[in-house]
Each structure stands twice: as C-alpha cells, then as structure tokens.
SETORGU-914300 format. One record per residue: residue in three letters; x, y, z of N, C-alpha, C, O in turn. Coordinates in steps of 0.05 Angstrom, whole numbers, padded with zeros to 5 digits, always signed. Layout:
N
ALAXYZXYZXYZXYZ;...
***
This chain:
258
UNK-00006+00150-01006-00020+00138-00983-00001+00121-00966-00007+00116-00942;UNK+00022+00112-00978+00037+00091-00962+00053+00103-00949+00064+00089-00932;UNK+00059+00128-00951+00078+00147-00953+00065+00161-00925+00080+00170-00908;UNK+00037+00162-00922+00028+00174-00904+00022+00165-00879+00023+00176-00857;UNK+00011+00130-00888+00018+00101-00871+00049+00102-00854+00052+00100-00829;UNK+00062+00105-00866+00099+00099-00854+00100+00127-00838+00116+00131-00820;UNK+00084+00144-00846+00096+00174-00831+00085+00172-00797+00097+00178-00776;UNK+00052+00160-00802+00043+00157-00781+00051+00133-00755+00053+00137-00731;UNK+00055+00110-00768+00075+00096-00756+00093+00099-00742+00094+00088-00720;UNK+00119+00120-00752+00137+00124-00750+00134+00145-00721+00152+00149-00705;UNK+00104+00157-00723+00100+00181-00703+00095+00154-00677+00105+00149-00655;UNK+00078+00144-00691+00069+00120-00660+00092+00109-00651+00091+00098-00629;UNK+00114+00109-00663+00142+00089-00654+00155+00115-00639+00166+00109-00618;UNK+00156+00133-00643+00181+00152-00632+00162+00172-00612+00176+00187-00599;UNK+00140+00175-00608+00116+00195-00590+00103+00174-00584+00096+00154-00596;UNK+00099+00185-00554+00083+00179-00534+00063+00189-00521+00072+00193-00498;UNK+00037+00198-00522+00015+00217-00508+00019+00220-00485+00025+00199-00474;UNK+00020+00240-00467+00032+00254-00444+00000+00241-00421-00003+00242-00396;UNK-00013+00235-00436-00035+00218-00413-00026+00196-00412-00030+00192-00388;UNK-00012+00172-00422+00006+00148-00415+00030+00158-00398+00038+00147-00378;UNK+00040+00179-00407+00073+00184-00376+00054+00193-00362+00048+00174-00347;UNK+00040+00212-00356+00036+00217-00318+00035+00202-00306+00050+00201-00287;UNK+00013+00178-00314+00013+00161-00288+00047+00145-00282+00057+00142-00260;UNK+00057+00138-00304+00089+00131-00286+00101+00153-00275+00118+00152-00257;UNK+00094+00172-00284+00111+00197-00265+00106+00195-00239+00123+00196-00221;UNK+00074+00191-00234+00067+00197-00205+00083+00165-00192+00093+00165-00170;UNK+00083+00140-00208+00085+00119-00195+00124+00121-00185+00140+00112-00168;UNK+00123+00138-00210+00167+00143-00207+00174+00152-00180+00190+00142-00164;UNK+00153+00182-00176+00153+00192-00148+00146+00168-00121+00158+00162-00101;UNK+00130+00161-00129+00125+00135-00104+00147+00119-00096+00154+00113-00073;UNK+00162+00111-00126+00184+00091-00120+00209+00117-00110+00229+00107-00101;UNK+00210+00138-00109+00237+00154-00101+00229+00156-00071+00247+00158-00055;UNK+00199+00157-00061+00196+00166-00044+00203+00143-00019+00204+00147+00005;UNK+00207+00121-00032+00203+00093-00022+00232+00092-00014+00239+00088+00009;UNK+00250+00097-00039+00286+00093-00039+00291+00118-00010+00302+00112+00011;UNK+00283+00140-00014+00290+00160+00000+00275+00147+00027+00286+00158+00046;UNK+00262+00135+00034+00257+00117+00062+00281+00109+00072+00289+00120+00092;UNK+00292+00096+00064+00313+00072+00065+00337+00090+00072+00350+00087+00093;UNK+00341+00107+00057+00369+00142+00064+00353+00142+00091+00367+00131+00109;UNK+00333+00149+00099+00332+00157+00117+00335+00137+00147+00347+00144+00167;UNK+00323+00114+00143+00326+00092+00160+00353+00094+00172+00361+00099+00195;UNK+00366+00087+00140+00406+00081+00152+00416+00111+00171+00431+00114+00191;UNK+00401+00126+00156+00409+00150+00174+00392+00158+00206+00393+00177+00221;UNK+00381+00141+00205+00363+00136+00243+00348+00165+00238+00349+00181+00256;UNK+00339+00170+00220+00313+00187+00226+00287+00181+00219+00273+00188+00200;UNK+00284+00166+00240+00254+00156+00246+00234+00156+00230+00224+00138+00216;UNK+00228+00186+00233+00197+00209+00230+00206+00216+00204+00185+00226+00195;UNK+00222+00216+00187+00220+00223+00161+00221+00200+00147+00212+00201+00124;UNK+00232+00171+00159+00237+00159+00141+00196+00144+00134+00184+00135+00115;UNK+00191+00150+00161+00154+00138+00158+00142+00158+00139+00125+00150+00124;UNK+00151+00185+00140+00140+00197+00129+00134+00202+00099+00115+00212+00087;UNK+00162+00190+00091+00169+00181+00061+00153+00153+00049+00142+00153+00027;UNK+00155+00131+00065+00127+00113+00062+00105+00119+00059+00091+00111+00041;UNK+00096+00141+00084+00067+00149+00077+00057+00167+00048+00037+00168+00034;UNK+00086+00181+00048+00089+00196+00021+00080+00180-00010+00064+00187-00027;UNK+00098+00151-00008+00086+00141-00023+00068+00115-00026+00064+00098-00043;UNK+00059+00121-00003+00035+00102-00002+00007+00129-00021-00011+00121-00036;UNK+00011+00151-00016-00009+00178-00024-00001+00175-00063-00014+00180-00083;UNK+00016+00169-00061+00025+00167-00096+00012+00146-00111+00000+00149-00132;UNK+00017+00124-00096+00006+00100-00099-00015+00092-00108-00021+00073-00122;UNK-00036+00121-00093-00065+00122-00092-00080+00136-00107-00104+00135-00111;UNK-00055+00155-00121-00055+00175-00144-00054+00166-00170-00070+00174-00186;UNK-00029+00142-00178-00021+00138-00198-00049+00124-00216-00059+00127-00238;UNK-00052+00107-00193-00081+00092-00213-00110+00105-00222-00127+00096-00237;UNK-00110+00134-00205-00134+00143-00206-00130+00157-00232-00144+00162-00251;UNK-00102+00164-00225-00097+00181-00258-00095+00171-00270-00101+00188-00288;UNK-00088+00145-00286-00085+00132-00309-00117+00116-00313-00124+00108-00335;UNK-00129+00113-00298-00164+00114-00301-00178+00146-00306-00203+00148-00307;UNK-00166+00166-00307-00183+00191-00303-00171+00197-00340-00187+00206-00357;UNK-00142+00190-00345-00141+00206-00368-00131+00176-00390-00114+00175-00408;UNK-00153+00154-00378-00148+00136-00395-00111+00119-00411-00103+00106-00431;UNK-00102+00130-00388-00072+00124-00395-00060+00100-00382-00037+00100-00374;UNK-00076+00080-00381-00066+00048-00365-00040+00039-00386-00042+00040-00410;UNK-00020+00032-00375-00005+00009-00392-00002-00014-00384-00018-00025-00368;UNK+00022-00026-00395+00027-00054-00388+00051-00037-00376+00046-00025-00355;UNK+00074-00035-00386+00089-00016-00375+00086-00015-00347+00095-00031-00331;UNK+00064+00016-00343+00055+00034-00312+00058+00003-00298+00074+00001-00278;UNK+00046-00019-00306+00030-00040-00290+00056-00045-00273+00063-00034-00252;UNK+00068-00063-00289+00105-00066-00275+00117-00049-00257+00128-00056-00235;UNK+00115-00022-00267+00122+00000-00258+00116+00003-00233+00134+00005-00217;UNK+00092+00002-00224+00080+00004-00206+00082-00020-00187+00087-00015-00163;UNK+00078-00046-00196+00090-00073-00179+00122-00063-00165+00130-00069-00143;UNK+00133-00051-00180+00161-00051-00165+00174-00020-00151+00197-00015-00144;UNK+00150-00004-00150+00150+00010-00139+00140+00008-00111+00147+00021-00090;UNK+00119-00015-00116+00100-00026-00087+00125-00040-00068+00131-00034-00045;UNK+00137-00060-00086+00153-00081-00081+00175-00060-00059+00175-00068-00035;UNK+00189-00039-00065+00203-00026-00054+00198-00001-00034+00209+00008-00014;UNK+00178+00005-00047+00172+00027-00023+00151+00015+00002+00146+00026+00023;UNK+00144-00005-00004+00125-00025+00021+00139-00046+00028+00136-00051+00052;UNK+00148-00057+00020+00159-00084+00024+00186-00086+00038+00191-00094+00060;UNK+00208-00074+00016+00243-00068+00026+00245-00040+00042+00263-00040+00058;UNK+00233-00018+00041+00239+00004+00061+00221-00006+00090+00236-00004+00110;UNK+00198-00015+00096+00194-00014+00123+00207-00042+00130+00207-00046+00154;UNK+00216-00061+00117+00242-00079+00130+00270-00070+00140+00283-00078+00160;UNK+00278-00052+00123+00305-00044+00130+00296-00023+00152+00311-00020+00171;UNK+00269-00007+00150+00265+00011+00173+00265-00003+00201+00275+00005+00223;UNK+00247-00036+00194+00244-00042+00230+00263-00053+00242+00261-00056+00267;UNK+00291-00065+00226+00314-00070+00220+00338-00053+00235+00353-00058+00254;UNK+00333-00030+00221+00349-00008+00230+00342+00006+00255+00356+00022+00268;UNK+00316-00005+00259+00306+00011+00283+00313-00010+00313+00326-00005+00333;UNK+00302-00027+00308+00307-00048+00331+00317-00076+00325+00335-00085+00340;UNK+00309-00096+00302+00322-00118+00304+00341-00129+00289+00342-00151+00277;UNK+00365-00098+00291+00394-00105+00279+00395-00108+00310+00418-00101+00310;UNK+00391-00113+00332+00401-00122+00362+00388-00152+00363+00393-00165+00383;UNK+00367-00166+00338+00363-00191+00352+00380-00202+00344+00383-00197+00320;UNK+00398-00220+00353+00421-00248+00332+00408-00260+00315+00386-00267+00321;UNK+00415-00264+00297+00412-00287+00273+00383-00283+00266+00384-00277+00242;UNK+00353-00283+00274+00329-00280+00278+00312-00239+00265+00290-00235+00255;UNK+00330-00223+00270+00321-00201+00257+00324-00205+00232+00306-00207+00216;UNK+00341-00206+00229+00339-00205+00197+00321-00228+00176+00310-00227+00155;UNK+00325-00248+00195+00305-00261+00177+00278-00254+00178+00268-00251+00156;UNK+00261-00248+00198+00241-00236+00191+00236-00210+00171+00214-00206+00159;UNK+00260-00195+00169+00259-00170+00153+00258-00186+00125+00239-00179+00111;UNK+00273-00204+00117+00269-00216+00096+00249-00235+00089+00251-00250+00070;UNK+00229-00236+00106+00199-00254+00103+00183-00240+00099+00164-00244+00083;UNK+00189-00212+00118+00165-00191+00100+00166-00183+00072+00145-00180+00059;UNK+00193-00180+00063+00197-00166+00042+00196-00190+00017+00194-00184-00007;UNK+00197-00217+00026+00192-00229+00007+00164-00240+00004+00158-00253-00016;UNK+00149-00234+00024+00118-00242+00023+00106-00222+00009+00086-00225-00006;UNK+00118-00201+00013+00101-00168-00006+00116-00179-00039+00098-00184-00055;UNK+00131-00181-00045+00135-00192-00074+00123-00210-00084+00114-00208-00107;UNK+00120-00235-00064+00096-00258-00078+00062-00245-00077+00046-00251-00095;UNK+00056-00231-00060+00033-00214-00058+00032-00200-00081+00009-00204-00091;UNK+00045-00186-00094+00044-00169-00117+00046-00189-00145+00033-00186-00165;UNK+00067-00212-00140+00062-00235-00163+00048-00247-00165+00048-00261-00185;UNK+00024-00249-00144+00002-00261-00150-00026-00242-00165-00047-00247-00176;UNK-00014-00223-00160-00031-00201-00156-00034-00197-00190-00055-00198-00203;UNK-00008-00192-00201-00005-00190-00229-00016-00211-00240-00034-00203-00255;UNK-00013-00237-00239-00027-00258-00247-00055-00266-00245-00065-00285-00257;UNK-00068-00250-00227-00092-00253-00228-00107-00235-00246-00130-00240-00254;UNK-00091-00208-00254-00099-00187-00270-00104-00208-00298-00127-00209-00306;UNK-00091-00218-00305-00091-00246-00331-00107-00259-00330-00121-00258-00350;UNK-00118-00279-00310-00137-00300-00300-00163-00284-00304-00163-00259-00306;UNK-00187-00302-00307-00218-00304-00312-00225-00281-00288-00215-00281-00266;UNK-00245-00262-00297-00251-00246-00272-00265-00260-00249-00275-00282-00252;UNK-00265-00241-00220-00265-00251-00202-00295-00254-00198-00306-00236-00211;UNK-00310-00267-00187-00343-00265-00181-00348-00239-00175-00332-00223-00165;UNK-00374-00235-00183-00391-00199-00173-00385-00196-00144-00392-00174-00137;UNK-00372-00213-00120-00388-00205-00095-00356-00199-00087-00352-00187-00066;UNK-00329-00209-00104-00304-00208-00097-00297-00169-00103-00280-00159-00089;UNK-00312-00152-00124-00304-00130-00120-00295-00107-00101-00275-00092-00104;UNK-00316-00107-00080-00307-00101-00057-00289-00097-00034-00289-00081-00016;UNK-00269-00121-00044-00251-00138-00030-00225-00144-00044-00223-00154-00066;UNK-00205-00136-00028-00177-00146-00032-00173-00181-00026-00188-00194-00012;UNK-00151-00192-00039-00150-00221-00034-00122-00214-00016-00102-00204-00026;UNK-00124-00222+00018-00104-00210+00031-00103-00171+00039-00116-00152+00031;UNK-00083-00174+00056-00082-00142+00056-00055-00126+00043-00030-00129+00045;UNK-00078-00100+00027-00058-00094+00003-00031-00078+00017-00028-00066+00038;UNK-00018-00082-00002+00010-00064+00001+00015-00045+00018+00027-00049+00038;UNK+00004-00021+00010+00009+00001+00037+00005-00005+00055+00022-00011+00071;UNK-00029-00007+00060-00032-00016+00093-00017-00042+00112-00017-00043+00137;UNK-00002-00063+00092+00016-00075+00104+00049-00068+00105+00069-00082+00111;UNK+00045-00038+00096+00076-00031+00112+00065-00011+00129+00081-00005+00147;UNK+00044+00000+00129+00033+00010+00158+00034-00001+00180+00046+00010+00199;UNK+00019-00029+00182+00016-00042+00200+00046-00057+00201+00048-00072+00221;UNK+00061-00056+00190+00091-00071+00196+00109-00048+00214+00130-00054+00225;UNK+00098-00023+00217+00121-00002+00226+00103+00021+00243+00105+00045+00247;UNK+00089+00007+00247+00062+00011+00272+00078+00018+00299+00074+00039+00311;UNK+00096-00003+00309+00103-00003+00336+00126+00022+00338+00132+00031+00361;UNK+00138+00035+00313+00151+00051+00317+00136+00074+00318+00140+00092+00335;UNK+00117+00075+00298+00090+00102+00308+00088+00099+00339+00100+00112+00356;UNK+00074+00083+00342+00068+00073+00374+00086+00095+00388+00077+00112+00403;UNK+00110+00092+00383+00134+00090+00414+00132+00128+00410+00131+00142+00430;UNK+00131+00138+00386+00136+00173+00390+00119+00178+00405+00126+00194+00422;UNK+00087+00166+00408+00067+00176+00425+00077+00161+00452+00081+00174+00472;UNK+00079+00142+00451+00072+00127+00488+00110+00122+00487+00113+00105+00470;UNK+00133+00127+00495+00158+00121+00494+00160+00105+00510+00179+00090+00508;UNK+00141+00099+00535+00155+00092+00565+00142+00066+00555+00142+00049+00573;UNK+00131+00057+00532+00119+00026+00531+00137+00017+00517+00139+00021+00493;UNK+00157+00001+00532+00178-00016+00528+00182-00043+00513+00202-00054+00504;UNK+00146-00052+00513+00147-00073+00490+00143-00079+00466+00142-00100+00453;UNK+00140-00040+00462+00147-00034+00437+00179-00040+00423+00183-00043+00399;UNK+00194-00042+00440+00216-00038+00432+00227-00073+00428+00247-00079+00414;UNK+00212-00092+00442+00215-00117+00446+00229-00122+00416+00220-00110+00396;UNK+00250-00141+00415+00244-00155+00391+00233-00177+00382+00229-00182+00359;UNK+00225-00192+00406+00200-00212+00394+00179-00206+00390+00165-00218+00374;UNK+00170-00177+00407+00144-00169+00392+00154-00161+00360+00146-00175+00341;UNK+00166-00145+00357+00170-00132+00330+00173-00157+00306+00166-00155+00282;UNK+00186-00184+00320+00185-00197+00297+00158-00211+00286+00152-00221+00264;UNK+00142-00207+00316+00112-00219+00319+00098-00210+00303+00081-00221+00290;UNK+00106-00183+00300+00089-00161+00277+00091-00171+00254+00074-00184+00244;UNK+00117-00164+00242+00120-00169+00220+00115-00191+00200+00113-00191+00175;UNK+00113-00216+00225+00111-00248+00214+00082-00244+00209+00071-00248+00187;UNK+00064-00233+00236+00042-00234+00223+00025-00224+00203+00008-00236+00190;UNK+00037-00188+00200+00033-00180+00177+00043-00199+00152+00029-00205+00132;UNK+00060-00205+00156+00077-00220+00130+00053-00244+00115+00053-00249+00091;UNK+00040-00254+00129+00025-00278+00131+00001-00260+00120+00000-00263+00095;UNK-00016-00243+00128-00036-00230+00123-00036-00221+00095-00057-00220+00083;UNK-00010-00214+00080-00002-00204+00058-00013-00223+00039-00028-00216+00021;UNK-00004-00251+00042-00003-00276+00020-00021-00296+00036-00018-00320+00033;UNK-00042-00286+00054-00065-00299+00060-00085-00297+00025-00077-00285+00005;UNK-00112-00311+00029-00134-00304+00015-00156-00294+00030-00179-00296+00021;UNK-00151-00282+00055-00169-00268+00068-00178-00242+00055-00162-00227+00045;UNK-00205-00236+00057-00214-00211+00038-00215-00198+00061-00222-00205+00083;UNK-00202-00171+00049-00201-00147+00059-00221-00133+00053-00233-00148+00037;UNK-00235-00111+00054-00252-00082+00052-00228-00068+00032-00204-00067+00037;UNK-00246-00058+00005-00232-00049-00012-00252-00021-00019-00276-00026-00019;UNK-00245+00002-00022-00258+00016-00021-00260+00036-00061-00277+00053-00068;UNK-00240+00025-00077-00246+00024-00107-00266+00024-00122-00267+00034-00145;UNK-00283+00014-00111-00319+00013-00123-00326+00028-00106-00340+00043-00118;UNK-00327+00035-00080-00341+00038-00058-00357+00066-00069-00342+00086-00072;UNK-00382+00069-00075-00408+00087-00077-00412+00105-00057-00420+00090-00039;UNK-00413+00128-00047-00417+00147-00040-00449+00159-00038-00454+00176-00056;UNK-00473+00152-00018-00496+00179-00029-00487+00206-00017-00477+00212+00005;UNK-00494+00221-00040-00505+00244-00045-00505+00255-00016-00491+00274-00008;UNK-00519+00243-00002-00528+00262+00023-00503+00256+00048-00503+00269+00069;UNK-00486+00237+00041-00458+00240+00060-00435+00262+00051-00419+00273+00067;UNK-00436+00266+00025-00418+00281+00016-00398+00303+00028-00375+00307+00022;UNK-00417+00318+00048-00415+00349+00065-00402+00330+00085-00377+00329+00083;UNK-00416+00311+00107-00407+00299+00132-00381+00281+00122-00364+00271+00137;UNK-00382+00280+00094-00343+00263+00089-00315+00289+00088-00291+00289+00095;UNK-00333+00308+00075-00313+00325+00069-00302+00348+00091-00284+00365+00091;UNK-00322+00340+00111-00310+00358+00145-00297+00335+00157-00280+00340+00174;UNK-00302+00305+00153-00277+00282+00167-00263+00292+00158-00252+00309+00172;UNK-00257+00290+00135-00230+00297+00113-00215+00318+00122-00191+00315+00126;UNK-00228+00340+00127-00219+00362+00141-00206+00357+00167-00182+00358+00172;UNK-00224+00353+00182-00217+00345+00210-00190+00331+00210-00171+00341+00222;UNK-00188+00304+00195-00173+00291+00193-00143+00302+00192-00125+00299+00208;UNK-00144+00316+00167-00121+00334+00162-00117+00346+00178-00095+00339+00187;UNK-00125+00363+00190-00124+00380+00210-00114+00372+00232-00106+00388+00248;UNK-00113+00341+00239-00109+00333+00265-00088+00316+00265-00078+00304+00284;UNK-00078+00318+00228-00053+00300+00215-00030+00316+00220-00006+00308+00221;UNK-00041+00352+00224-00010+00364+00231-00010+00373+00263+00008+00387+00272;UNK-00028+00366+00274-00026+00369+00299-00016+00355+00317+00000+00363+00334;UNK-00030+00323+00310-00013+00300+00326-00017+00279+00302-00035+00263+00297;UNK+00008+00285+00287+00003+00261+00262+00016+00233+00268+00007+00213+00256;UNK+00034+00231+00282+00038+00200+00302+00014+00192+00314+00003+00171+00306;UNK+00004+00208+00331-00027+00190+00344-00035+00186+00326-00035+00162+00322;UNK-00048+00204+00303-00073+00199+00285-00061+00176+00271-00072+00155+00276;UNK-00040+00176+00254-00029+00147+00237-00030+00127+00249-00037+00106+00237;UNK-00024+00126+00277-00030+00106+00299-00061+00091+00301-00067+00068+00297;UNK-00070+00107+00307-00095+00090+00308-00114+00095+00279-00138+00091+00277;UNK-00100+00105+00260-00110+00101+00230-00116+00066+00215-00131+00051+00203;UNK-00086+00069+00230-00076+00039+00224-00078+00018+00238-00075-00004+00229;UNK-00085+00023+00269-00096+00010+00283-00125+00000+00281-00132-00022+00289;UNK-00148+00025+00268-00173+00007+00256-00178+00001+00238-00198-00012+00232;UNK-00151+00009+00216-00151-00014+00193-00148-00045+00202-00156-00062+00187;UNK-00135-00050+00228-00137-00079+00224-00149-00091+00247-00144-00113+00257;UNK-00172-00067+00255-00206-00084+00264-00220-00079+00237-00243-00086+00233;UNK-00210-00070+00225-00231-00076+00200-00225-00098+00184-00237-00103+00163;UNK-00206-00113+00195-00203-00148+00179-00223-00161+00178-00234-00168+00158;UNK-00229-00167+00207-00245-00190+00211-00274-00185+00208-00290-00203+00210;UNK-00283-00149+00201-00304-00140+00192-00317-00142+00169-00340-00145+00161;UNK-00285-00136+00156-00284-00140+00127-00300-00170+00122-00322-00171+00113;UNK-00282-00199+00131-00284-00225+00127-00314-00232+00134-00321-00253+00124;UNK-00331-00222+00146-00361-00224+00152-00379-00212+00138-00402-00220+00140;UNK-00374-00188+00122-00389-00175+00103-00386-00190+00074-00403-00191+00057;UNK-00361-00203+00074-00346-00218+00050-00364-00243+00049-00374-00249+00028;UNK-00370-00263+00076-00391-00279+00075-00413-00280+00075-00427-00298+00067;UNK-00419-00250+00085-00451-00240+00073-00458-00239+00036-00476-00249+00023;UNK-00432-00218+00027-00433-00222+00004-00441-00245-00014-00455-00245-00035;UNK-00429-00263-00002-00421-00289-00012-00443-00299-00021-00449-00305-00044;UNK-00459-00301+00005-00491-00317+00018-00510-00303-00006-00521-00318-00022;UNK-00513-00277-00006-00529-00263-00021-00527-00267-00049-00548-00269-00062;UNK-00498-00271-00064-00502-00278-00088-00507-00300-00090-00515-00301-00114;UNK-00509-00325-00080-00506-00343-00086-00548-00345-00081-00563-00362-00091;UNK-00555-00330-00068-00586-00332-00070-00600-00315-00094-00625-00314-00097;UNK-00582-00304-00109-00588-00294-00129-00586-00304-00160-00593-00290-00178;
***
C-alpha cells in the first residue's frame, strides 16, 4: 500500500493534466503576441503591430474561458496571465505610441509612456490582491474596479486607429493630445470607477439569433474596414463609462433596499 502511495505521488510530482497547460498555452500565445507588437512598433509597422494587440487582447479572452470550461485554474496561469496583461497592454501600446509620435516630444514622451505602463502594472497588482481579499458585494459583479486591461490599450492607441481612417486630422498626430490620451487612460486604469463587465452578463433565449447576425455583421465589417470598425468599437467603449457608473449606482440603491 505504501508502495502504491509513493508511486502515485511521484505521478502527481512529475505529470501534469493537459486541462491545467492549455489555458497557459493560450495565455503564452497572448504574451508572444504582445512581444511580437513591440518587433513590430520598432519596425514602424503600424497596422500589424495593433494588430498583434488586438491578437492578444482575443487570447486574453480565451485563456480564462478555457481554464473555467475544463476546470484548469491555477495559481501559476494566474501570474501567467498578470504578466502577460502587464506586457502585451501595458509595455507594447507604450513603446507603440512612443515609436509612433512621442519619440518627437523632448523630455515629456517618454514619461507618459512610462505612466501608462506603470499604471497597467499597479492595475493588475491590485487586481491580484483583491482575488485574496473578502468577496466583493452582490451588486459589484457586473463591474470592473477601473477599466480593464485590453480596453485600456485600445483606448491608449486609438489616435493611431483614428489617423488610417481620417489622415488629414492633424491632431491626431499632436503630441499633447497623444500624451492627453494616455495620462487619461492611465488614470482610468487605477481609478475605482466601475466599469460594465460583461462575465456574468445573462443572455435570453430570444436575443440569441439577433446577437449572432451582430456577430456576423461585425466580422464581416472587421475585414472590410477594420480601422473604422476598431475605431469606433473603442470609441463606445468609452461612452459606456459613464453609463456603466449610473447603472453601478442603480445597482447600488437597489441592494441596499433589499
């Protein structure tokens, strides 16, 4: 019996169930897709290097569904995944808006590049730490604390979407706008403003057909004009802030009458 004890042991110490690696696989892909941003930045290609963001912002969105679908969460993936965020959101669209326009501001580009990228690290360190802490009230599920990761390297590298569609709008290219962006995104990141989180978000039955022709549509209009569409994707992600922050006080109101 002891004999059979040490054998099985020995299996748990040296094997690993292949439902615990996928989800870091998919999160590995996120983080290459993130590094391969950055190749592309230094190398001034624009449209691929967003494209590699968006790439793994889609991984991002994968890794967790899969390690909830085949029960394969770690502590591990968890890390894994913080520093995959940390890099492919945080350090590639800095060095992108960097490389793109404010390696021309003096002394002032770069520090903003480094306020974004250190506000997305404290965003994710808080983030981990709250995974530890007492859960959040019933009405906080809904809702992000701040705005999460991807969508704030969306909205950080927005003005360069912008310029493929409209080129002749020149204050795109501004660098006080661009640092305007980023500071404010930066701030939005490591706010406690609740965002619209769509993780719980319930589905009826009878939208199902009218989601899955957006969906369609959507795609469809992602290889047609996928600059416009990411453009204003991300542009009503952030009218949905302050939409978000009023449903969040409704929430609020309602539990607390309950």
């Amino acid at each position: 019996m002891e004999k059979i004890n040490n054998n099985l042991l020995h299996q748990k110490l040296t094997t690993l169930p292949f439902r615990k690696i996928a989800p870091n696989i998919v999160t590995t892909l996120a983080l290459c897709a993130g590094v391969t941003s950055m190749r592309y930045a230094i190398g001034e290609a624009w449209g691929k290097a967003i494209v590699c963001i968006f790439l793994a912002a889609l991984f991002d969105m994968l890794d967790g569904r899969v390690a909830r679908m085949l029960k394969g969460s770690t502590k591990f993936g968890a890390e894994l995944d913080s520093l995959s965020d940390f890099v492919s959101f945080g350090v590639a669209p800095a060095i992108l808006m960097y490389q793109w326009t404010l390696n021309s501001f003096p002394k002032f580009g770069w520090f903003f590049c480094l306020l974004f990228a250190i506000c997305m690290a404290m965003r994710l360190a808080r983030f981990n730490t709250m995974l530890e802490e007492e859960p959040q009230p019933q009405y906080w599920q809904n809702f992000f604390v701040g705005v999460p990761a991807p969508a704030a390297a969306a909205l950080g590298i927005l003005p360069i979407m912008l310029s493929f569609e409209y080129p002749n709008l020149t204050f795109l290219y501004n660098d006080w706008f661009c640092s305007l962006v980023m500071c404010v995104v930066a701030m939005l990141m490591v706010s406690r403003i609740p965002t619209i989180s769509t993780k719980h978000m319930k589905i009826p039955t009878y939208m199902m057909i009218p989601l899955i022709i957006v969906v369609v549509l959507f795609a469809t209009m992602i290889f047609s004009q996928p600059w416009l569409v990411l453009s204003i994707s991300t542009a009503l992600y952030a009218i949905t802030i302050p939409v978000g922050v009023l449903f969040f006080i409704k929430a609020k109101k309602t539990s607390r009458r309950i």
